[in-house]
C-alpha positions as MATLAB code, in Angstrom:
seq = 'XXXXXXXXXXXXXXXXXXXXXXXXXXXXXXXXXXXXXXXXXXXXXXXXXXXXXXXXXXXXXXXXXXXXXXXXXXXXXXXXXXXXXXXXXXXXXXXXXXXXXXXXXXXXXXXXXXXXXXXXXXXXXXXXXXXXXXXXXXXXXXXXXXXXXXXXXXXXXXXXXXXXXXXXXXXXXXXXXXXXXXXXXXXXXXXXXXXXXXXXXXXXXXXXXXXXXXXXXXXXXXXXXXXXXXXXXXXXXXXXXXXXXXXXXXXXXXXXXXXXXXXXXXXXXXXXXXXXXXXX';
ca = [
      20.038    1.217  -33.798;
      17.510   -0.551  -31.305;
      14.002    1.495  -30.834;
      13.769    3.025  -27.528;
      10.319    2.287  -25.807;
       9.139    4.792  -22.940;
       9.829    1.969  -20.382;
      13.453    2.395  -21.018;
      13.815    5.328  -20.030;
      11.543    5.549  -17.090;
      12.814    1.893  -15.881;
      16.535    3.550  -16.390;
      15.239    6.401  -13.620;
      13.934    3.821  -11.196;
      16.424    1.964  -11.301;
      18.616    4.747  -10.652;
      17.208    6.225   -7.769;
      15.498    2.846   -6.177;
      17.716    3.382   -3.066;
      16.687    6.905   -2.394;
      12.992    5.645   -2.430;
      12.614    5.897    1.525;
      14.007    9.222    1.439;
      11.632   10.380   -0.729;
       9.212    8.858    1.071;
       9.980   10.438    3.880;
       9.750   13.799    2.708;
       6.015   13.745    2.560;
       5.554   14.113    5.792;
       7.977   16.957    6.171;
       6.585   18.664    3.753;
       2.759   19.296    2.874;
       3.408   20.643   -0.759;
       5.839   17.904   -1.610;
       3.248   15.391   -0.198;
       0.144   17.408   -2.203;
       2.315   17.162   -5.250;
       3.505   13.454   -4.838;
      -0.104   11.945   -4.269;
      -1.250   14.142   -7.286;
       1.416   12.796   -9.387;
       1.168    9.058   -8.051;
      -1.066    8.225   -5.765;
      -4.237    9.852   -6.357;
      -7.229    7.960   -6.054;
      -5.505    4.552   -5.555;
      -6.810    2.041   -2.998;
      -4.217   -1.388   -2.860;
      -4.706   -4.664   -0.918;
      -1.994   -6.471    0.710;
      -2.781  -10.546   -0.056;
      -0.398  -13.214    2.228;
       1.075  -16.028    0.874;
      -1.354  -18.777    1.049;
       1.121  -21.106    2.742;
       1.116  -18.872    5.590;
      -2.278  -19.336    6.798;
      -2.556  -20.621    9.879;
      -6.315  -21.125   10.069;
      -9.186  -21.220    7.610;
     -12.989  -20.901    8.138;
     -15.210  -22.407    5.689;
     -17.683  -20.087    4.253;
     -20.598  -19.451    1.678;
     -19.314  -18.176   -1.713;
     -21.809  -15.614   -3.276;
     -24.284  -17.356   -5.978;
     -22.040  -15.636   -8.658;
     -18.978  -17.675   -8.054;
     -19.727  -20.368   -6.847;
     -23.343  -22.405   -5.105;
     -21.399  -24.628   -2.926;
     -19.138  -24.161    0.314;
     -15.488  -23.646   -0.220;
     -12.542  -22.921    1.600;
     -11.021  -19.934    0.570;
      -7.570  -18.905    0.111;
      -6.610  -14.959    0.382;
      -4.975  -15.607   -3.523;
      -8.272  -17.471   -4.704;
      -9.497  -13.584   -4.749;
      -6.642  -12.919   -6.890;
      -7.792  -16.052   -9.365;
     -11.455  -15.015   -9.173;
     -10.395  -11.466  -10.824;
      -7.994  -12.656  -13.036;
     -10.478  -15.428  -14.629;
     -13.113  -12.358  -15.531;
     -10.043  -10.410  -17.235;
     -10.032   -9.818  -20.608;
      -6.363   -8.185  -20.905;
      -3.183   -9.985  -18.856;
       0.086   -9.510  -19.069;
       3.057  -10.754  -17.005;
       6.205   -8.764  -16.947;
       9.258  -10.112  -17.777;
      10.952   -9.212  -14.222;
      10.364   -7.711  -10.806;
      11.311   -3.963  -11.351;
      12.155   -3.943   -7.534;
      14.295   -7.059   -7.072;
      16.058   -6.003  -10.483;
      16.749   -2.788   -8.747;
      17.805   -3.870   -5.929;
      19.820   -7.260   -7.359;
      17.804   -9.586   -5.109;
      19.625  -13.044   -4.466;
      16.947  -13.951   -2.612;
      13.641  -14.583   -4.133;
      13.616  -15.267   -8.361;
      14.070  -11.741  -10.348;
      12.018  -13.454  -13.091;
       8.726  -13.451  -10.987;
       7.331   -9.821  -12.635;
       4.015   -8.259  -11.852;
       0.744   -8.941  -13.393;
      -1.212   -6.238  -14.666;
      -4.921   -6.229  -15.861;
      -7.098   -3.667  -18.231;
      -6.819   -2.562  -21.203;
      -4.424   -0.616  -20.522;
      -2.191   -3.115  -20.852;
      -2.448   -2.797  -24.364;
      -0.481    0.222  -24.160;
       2.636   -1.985  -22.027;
       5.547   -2.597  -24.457;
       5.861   -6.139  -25.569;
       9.721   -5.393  -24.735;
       8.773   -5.476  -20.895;
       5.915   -8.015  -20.727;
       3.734  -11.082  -22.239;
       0.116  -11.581  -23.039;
      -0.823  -14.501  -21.405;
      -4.113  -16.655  -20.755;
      -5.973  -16.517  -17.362;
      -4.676  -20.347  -17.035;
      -1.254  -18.789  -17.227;
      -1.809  -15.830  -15.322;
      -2.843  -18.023  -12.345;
       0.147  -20.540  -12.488;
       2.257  -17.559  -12.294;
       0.309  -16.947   -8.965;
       0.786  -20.001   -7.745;
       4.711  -19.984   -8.523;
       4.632  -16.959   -7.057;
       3.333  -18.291   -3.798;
       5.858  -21.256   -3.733;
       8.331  -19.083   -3.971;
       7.394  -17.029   -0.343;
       6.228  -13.933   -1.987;
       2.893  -12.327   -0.758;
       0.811   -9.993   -3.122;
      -0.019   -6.533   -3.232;
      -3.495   -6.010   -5.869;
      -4.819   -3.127   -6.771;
      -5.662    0.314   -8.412;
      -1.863    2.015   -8.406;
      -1.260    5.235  -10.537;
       2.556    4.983   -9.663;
       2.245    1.810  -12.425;
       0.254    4.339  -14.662;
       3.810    6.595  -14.895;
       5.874    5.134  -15.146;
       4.969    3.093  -18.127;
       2.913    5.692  -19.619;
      -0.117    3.697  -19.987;
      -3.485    4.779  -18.859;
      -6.238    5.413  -17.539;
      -6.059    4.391  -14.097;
      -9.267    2.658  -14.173;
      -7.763    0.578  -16.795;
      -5.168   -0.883  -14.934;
      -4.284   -3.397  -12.151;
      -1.619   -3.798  -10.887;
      -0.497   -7.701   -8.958;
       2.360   -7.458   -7.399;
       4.649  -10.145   -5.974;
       6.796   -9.186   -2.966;
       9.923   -9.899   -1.301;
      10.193   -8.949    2.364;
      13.414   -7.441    1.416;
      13.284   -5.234   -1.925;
       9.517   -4.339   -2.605;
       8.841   -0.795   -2.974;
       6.458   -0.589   -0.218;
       8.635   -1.134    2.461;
       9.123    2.410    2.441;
       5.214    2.873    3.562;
       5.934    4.065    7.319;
       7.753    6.638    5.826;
       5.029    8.219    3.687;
       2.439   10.441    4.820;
      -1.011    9.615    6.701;
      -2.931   10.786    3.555;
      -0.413    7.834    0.971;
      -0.791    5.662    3.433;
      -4.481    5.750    3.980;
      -4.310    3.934    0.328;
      -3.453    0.994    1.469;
      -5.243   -1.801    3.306;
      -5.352   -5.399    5.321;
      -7.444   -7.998    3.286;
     -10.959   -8.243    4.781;
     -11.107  -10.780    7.061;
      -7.381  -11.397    7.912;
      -5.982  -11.174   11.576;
      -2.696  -11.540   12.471;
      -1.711  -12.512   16.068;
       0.994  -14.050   18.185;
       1.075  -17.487   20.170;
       2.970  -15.962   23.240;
       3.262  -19.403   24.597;
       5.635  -20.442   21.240;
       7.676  -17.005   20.992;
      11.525  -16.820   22.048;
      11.416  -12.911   21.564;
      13.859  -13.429   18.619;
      12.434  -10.211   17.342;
      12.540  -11.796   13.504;
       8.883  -10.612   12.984;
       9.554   -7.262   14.389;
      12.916   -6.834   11.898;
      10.508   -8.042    8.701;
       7.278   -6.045    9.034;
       6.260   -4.065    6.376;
       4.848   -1.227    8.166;
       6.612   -1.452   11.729;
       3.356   -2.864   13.287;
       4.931   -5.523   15.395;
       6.566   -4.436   18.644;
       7.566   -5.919   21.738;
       5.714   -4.682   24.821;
       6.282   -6.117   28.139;
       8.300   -9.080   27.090;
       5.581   -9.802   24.694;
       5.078   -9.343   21.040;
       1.984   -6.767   20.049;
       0.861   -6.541   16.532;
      -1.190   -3.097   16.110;
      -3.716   -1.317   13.907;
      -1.208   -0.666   11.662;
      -0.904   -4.368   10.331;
      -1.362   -5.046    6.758;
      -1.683   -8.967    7.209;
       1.152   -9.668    5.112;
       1.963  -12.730    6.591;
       5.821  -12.011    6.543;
       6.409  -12.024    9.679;
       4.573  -15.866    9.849;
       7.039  -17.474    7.374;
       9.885  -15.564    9.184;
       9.200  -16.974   12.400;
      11.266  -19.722   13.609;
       9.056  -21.182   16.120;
       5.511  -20.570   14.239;
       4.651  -18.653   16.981;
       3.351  -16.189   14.742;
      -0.462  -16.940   13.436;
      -2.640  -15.281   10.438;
      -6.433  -16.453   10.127;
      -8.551  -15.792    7.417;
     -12.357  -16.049    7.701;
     -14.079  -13.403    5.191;
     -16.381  -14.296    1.850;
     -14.015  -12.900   -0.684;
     -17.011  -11.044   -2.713;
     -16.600   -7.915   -0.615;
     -12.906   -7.577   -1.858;
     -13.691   -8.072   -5.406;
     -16.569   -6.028   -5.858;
     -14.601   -3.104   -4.269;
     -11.632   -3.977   -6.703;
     -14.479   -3.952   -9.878;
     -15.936   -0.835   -8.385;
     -12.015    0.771   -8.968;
     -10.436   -0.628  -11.681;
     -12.644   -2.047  -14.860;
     -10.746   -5.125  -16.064;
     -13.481   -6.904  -18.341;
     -14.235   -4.105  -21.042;
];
């Protein structure tokens, strides 16, 4: 008889009530209790950063990397951040599959592209789900990751924590790679204020429109994340709301759709060390 591991079961339950997820969702902002209880349960204290594909950049400034990466000018990449964190890690895993696409039975982007996860609470991860791997390794994931149009989502994520009944929180982060069409956080418009509050744009990143290029397919508007892209006045307005993604740049089908990126990455990796401790 074949052990069970706690990630059966709990990867059983997601998958068995991944399509209700925006329902759920949604009920936190009907409900004050359900949403005290949910961010208690799975949200408390997390603080996530969306990362865009690196192919997606329209326009790059070059700028002075901090003394303790680097003494030279570089251009920097949005997933360079990613690679900066995961070369200081002492515990990395990969997981074996995307629990979302899985879920949802993607035939879109590659099921085999799982998260990465960092800490030592990896340790705790059953082998059955995941494999240690090198920062070298770690990274080339990353980039096959990128080639393959996903975007990231990085940070300190206590949903992770439950669901495979690892822990502490501050022992654990959590690299995602995302589909525009089955990742989890899709559902984000329909959470509460408070959930949503969690999650932010990359430092630095802007995302625009060239109104000169758009056709007014409405593409961008049908892909967004959070439902930040509307069309006003025959024109398309990206608001507040925008989590620089950068799906709705590779979805557009006349490039009329621009994200620049022009911040020194030390800001976003300090606040990710100041959350999650990944080199003890």
């Amino acid at each position: 008889m074949k052990r069970i591991v706690f990630e059966d079961i709990s990867t059983f339950i997601v998958k068995y009530i991944f399509h209700l997820r925006f329902k759920v969702a949604l009920l936190s902002r009907k409900s004050r209790i359900f949403n005290k209880i949910l961010t208690k349960l799975l949200f408390e204290d997390d603080k996530t950063y969306f990362i865009p594909n690196n192919n997606n950049i329209t326009h790059l400034e070059t700028i002075e990397v901090n003394k303790t990466i680097d003494k030279t000018k570089n251009i920097i990449f949005p997933s360079d951040i990613i690679k900066e964190i995961i070369r200081n890690a002492n515990y990395i895993v990969i997981m074996n599959s995307c629990l979302c696409r899985t879920s949802a039975n993607c035939n879109d982007y590659p099921q085999n592209l799982g998260c990465i996860f960092l800490g030592r609470a990896t340790k705790k991860i059953s082998r059955k789900y995941c494999r240690e791997v090198t920062p070298d390794e770690a990274i080339n994931h990353i980039d096959k990751c990128n080639n393959a149009g996903l975007i990231h989502i990085m940070g300190r994520n206590k949903l992770d924590v439950r669901w495979m009944n690892v822990g502490p929180s501050d022992e654990l982060l959590t690299i995602c790679n995302c589909c525009p069409c089955c990742c989890l956080w899709r559902v984000l418009p329909n959470f509460s204020d408070s959930i949503q509050g969690n999650f932010h744009k990359l430092p630095g990143i802007s995302v625009y429109c060239d109104d000169n290029q758009c056709i007014l397919c409405k593409k961008c508007v049908d892909i967004c994340f959070v439902e930040a892209i509307t069309i006003d006045d025959n024109k398309i307005k990206v608001n507040s709301n925008c989590m620089g993604c950068s799906q709705c740049v590779s979805n557009c089908p006349v490039n009329a759709m621009k994200i620049n990126y022009d911040d020194n990455m030390n800001y976003t990796i300090d606040d990710i060390n100041n959350i999650v401790n990944i080199e003890k």
